[in-house]
C-alpha positions in Angstrom: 46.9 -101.7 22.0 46.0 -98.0 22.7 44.1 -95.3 20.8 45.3 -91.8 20.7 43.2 -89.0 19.8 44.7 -85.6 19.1 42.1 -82.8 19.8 42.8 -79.7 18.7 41.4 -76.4 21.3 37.3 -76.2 20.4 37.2 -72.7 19.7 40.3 -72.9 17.2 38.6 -75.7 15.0 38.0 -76.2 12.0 38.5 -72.6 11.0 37.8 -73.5 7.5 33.9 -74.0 8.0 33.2 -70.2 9.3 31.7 -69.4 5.9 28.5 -71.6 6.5 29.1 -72.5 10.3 29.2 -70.1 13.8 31.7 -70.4 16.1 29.6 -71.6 18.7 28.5 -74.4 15.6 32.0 -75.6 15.0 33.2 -75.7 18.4 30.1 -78.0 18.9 30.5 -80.0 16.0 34.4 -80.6 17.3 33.7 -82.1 20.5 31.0 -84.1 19.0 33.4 -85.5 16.5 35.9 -86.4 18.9 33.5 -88.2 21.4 32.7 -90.5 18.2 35.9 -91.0 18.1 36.7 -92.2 21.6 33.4 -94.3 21.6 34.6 -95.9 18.7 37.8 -97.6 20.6 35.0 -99.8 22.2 37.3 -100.2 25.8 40.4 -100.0 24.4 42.8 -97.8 26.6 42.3 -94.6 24.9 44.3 -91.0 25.3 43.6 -88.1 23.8 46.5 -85.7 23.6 46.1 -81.9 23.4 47.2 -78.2 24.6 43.6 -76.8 25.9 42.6 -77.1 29.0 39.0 -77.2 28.3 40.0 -80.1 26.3 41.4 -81.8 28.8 38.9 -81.9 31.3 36.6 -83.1 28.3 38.9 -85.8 27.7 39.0 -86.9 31.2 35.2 -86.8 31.9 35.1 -89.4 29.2 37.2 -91.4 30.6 40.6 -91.2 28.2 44.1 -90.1 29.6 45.0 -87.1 28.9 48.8 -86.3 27.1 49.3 -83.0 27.8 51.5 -81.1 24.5 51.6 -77.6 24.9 53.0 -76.1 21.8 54.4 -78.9 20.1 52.2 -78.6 16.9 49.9 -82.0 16.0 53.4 -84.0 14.6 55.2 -83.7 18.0 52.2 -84.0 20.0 51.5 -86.9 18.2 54.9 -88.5 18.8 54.7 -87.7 22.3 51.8 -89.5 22.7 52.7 -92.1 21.1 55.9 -92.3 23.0 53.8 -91.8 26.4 51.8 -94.8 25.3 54.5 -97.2 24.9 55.9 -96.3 28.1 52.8 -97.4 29.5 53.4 -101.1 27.5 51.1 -100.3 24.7 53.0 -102.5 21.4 50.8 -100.6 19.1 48.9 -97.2 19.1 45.9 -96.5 17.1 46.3 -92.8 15.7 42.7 -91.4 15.3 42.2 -88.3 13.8 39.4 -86.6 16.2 37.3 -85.0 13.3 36.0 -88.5 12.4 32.1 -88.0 12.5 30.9 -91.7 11.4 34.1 -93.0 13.5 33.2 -96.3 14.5 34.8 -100.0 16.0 38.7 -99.1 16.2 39.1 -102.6 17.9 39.7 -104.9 14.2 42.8 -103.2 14.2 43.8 -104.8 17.7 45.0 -107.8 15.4 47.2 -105.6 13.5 50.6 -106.6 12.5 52.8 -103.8 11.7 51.6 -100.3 10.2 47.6 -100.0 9.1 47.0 -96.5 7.2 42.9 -95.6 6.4 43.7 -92.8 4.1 40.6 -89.8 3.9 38.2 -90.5 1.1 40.3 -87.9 -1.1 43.2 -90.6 -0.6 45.6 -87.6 0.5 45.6 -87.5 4.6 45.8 -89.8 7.1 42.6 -90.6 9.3 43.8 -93.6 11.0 46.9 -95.0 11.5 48.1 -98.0 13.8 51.6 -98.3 14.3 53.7 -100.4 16.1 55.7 -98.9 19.1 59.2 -101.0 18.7 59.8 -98.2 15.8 60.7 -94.6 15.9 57.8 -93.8 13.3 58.0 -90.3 12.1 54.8 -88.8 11.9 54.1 -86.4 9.0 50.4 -85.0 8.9 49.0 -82.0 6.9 48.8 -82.3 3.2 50.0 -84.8 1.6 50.4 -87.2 4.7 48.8 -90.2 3.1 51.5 -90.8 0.8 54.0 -90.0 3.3 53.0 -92.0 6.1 53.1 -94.8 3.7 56.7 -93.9 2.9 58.0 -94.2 6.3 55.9 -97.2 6.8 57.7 -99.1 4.4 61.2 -97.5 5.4 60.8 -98.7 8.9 59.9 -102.1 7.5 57.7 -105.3 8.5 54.0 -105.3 7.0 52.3 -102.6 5.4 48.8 -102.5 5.4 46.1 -99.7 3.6 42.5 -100.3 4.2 39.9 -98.6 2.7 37.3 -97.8 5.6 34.7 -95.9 4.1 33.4 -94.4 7.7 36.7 -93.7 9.0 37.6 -92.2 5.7 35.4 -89.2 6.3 36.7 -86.4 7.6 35.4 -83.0 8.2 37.5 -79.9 7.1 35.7 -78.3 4.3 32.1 -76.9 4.2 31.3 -79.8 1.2 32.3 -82.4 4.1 29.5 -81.6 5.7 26.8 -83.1 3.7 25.4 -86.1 4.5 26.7 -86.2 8.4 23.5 -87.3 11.0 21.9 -83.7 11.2 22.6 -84.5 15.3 26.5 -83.6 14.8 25.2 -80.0 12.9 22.1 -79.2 15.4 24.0 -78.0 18.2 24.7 -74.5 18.7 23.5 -71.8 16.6 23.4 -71.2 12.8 25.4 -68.5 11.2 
């Protein structure tokens, strides 16, 4: 059992706060979001898989292997890491989105059999997935990817599990997502 994380560069994310947060705001608030990610795999192996350098050497100095996936988009990347992961001998990777601020224990899902989906709170991405390695699973993020994932899921075959994990379930893409995070993800860096 692994974790992968896929981190997107800081400075490039989550574009769609600049109305009510500064650059220097969301790049903070990313890497904050993915180190309560990677503290939530509670010493499972963990990767984090990514194109930015500064990413990387963020990723290492936390400990987590880095996948390196230069221009292969978060799908691809994802499969790779996935794929990097079994090579390794991990039977199951945790997919954890890395925008997860109230992220926390990944490690119930070491005891899963087959595919585990958390959908987002909206019930339309895909925050979490665990997925078994013995299958070519097809990953499908961006909107929509909830009910997709789910689909392939139950192509592939074996059990299918959806749980509904409130704090995993909340992700941050919109300004309205941030409301009601610890004001210690939105204090660092300045204000717009």
């Amino acid at each position: 059992m692994s974790v992968l994380v896929p981190v997107k560069a800081f400075a490039e994310a989550k574009l769609r706060l600049a109305p009510v947060l500064a650059p220097e705001r969301r790049a903070s608030l990313a890497r904050a979001m993915g180190e309560a990610v990677l503290r939530s795999a509670n010493g499972l192996p963990t990767a984090v898989v990514c194109d930015d350098r500064e990413v990387a050497g963020w990723a290492r100095s936390l400990g987590a292997l880095v996948v390196w996936a230069p221009g292969r988009g978060l799908n691809r990347a994802v499969q790779l890491g996935v794929a990097h992961l079994a090579a390794a001998g991990a039977e199951t990777v945790i997919v954890a989105a890395g925008d997860l601020p109230l992220a926390e224990d990944l490690t119930w899902l070491a005891g899963s059999v087959g595919t585990t989906i958390v959908a987002d709170r909206r019930g339309d991405g895909t925050n979490v997935i665990a997925v078994p390695t013995d299958r070519s699973f097809a990953f499908s993020y961006g909107p929509g990817s909830f009910a997709r994932h789910l689909a392939e899921a139950r192509r592939l075959g074996g059990p299918v599990r959806v749980v509904e994990a409130p704090r995993l379930a909340w992700d941050v893409d919109l300004p309205d997502d941030l409301s009601g995070l610890p004001g210690v993800l939105l204090d660092a860096g300045p204000a717009q």
